[in-house]
C-alpha positions in Angstrom: -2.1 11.8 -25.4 -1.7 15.0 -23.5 -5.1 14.6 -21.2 -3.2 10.8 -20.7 0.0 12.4 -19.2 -2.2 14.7 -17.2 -3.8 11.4 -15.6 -0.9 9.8 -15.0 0.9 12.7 -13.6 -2.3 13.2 -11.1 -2.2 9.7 -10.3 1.2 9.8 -9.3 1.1 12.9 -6.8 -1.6 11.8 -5.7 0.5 9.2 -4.0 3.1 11.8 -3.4 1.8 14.8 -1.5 2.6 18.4 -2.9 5.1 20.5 -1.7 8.8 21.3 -1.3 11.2 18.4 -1.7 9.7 17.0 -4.5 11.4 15.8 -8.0 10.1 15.0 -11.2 10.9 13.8 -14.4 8.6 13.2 -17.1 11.2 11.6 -20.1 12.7 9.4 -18.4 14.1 6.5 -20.0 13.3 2.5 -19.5 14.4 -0.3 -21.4 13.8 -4.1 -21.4 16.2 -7.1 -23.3 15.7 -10.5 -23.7 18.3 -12.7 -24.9 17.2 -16.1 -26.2 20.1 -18.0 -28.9 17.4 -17.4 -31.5 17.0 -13.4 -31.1 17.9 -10.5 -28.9 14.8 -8.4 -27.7 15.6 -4.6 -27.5 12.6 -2.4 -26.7 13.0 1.1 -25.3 10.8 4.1 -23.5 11.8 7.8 -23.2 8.3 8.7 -21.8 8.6 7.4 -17.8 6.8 9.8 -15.6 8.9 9.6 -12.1 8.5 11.7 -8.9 10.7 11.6 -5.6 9.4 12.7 -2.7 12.9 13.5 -0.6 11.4 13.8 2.4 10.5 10.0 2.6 12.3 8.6 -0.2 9.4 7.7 -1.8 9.3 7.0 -5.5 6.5 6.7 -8.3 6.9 5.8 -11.3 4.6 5.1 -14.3 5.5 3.9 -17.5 3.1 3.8 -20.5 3.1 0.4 -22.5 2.6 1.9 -25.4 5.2 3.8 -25.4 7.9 1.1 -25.7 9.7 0.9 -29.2 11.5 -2.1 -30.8 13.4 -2.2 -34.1 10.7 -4.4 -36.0 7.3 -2.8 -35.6 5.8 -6.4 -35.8 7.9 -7.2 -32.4 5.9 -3.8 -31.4 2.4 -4.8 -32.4 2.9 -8.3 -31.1 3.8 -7.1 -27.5 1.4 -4.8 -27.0 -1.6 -6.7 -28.7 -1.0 -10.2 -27.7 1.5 -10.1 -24.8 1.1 -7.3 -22.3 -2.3 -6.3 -23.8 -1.7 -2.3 -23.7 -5.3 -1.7 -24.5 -6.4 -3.5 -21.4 -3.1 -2.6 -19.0 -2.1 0.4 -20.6 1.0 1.2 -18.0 3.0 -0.1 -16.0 3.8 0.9 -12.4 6.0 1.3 -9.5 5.2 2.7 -5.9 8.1 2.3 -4.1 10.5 3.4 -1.3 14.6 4.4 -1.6 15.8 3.2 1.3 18.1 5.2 3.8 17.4 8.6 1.4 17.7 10.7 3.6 21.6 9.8 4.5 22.4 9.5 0.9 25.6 12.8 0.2 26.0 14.7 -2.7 28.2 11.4 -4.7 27.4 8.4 -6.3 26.3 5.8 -4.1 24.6 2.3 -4.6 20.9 2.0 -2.5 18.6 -0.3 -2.6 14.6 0.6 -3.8 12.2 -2.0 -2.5 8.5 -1.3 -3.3 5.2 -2.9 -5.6 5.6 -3.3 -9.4 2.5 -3.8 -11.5 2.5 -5.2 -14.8 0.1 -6.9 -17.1 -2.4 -6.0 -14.5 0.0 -7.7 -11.7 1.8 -7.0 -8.9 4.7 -7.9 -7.3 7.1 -7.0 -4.5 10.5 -6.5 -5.7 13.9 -5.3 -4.2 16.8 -4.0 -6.4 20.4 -2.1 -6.4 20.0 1.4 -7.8 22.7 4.3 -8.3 21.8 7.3 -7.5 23.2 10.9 -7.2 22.0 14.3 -5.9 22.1 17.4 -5.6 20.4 20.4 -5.6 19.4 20.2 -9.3 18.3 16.9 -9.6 18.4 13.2 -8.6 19.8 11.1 -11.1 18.9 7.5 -10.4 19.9 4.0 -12.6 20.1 0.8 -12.0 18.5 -2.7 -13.5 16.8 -5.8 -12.6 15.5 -9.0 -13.9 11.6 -9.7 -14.0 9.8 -13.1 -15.0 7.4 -13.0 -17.7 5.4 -15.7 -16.1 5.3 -13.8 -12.9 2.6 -11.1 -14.8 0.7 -13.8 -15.9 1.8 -13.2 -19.4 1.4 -15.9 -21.7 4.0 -16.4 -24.4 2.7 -18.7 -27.6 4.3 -22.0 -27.9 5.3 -21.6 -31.3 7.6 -18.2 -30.0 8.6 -19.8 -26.5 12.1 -20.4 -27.5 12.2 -16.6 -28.7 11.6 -14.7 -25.4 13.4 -15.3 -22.5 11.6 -16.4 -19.5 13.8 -13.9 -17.4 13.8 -10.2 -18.7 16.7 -7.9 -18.0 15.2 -4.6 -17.3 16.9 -1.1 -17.2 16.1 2.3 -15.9 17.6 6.0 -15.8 15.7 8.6 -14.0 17.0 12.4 -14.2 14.5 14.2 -11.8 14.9 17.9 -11.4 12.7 19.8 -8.7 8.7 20.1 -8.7 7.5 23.5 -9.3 4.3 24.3 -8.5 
């Protein structure tokens, strides 16, 4: 698991060049719910990797599929077996940009992150509202957005269709403090 994180983490700066100006978070916290009248979906992820480059307002995320727990472990063995296919696509991720960064102040302020989101082995372009506040600490950033299931070419069975919705609310919170070399 450990040589995994070291991956991922070279992955991501490698997208990200080294230096000052750079924040990181490595439990950060993801969450997806779908809401169907004949269950509720709750799974959850306190293992995002995340880094902000504040000099561009660049963002990289990557989020191990694994890594999501639900309340019934069958839920959890059914997702990443049969739906996502973690084996296969074992994270998800998101290269993106936070737009107008560099004019964001100290308080809590609304931007919008537009960038490429790859699921399942997929990608999409996608454009969300975020919150975000900063300071010299960290960079606290939260927000939510919907994705479509059939969008990352994942197939539901019929025999659960009515059970997962086909639009999937999904949340983030990302409490970066600086990169230290």
């Amino acid at each position: 698991m450990k040589s995994l994180y070291i991956s991922l983490f070279t992955i991501l700066l490698s997208t990200v060049s080294f230096g000052q100006g750079k924040f990181l978070t490595k439990q950060g916290y993801t969450s997806f719910f779908s809401a169907t009248p004949i269950e509720d979906i709750k799974a959850e992820n306190n293992q995002v990797l995340s880094i902000i480059d504040t000099s561009t307002g660049t963002i990289a995320i990557s989020i191990l599929m694994k890594s999501f727990m639900f309340e019934k472990s069958l839920m959890q063995e059914h997702f990443n077996e049969n739906y996502v296919e973690s084996d296969k696509y074992p994270k998800a991720i998101f290269k993106g940009q936070i737009l107008d960064f560099n004019t964001l102040t100290k308080n809590e302020q609304t931007v919008s992150i537009v960038g490429d989101i790859t699921i399942h082995g997929v990608t999409k372009k996608i454009e969300t509202k975020g919150i975000i506040s900063k300071n010299k600490e960290n960079i606290f950033l939260k927000g939510n957005f919907p994705i479509k299931v059939a969008d990352f070419e994942i197939e539901i069975p019929s025999v659960v269709t009515n059970n997962i919705a086909e639009s999937i609310k999904i949340t983030f919170e990302l409490d970066h403090k600086p990169y230290k070399k």
